[in-house]
C-alpha positions as CSV (number, residue, x, y, z in Angstrom):
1,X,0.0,0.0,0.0
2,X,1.5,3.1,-0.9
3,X,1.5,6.6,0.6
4,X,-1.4,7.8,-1.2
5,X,-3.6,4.9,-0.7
6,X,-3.2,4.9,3.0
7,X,-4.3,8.2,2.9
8,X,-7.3,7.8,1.1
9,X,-8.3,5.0,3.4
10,X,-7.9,7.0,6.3
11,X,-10.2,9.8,5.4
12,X,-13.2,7.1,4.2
13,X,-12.6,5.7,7.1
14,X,-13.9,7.5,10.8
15,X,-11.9,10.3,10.6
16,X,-13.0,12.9,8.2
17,X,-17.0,11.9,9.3
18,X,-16.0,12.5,12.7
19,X,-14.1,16.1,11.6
20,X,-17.2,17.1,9.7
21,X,-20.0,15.8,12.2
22,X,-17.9,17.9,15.1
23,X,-18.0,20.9,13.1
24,X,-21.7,20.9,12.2
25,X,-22.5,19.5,15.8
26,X,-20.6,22.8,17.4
27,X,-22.4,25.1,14.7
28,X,-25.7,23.3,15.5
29,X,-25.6,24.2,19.3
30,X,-24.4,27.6,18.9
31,X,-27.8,28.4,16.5
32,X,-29.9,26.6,19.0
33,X,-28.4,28.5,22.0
34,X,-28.6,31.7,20.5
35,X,-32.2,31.3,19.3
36,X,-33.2,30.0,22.7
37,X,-31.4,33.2,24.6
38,X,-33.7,35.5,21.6
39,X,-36.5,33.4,22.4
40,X,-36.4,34.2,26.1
41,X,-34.5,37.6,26.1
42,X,-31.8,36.6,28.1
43,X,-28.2,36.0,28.0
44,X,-25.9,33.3,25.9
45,X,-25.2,30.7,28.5
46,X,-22.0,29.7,27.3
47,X,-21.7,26.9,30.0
48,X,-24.4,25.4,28.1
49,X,-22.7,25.3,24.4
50,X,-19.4,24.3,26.1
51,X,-21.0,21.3,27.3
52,X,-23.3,20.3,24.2
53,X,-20.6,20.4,22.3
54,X,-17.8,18.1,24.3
55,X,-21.0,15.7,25.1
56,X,-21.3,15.6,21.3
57,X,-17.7,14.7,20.5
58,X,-17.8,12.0,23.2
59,X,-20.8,10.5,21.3
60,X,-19.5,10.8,18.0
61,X,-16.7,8.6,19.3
62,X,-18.5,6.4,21.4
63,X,-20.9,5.3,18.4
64,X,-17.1,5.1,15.9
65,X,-15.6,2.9,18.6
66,X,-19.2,0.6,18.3
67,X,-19.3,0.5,14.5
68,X,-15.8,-0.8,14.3
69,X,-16.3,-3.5,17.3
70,X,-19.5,-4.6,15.6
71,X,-17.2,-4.3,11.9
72,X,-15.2,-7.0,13.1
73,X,-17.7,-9.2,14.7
74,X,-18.9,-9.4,11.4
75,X,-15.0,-10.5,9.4
């Protein structure tokens, strides 16, 4: 396998899905935070968006480290 094609596997693999699942997750949050804090004329709770977001990334890895157990039940 060369260089390239080890590259290529990587990003089909759970990497780049996890990169762009974090990034929409975090965007996600932030909208639905700030809407709520319109909604209700208050203030951004930050301490909210900070913790939606890290429980989000510690799902998205979670359910990656289940796919690939369940992948090789399956070879």
């Amino acid at each position: 396998m060369n260089k390239n094609d080890k590259a290529k596997s990587l990003f089909r693999g759970g990497f780049l899905f996890f990169f762009i699942f974090c990034i929409f997750w975090i965007i996600g949050v932030m909208v639905a935070e700030f809407t709520l804090s319109l909604w209700q004329n208050g203030e951004v709770d930050w301490s909210n968006i900070v913790s939606m977001s890290i429980a989000g990334v510690i799902g998205v890895l979670i359910a990656l480290g289940v796919k690939k157990v369940l992948k090789k039940d399956e070879d």
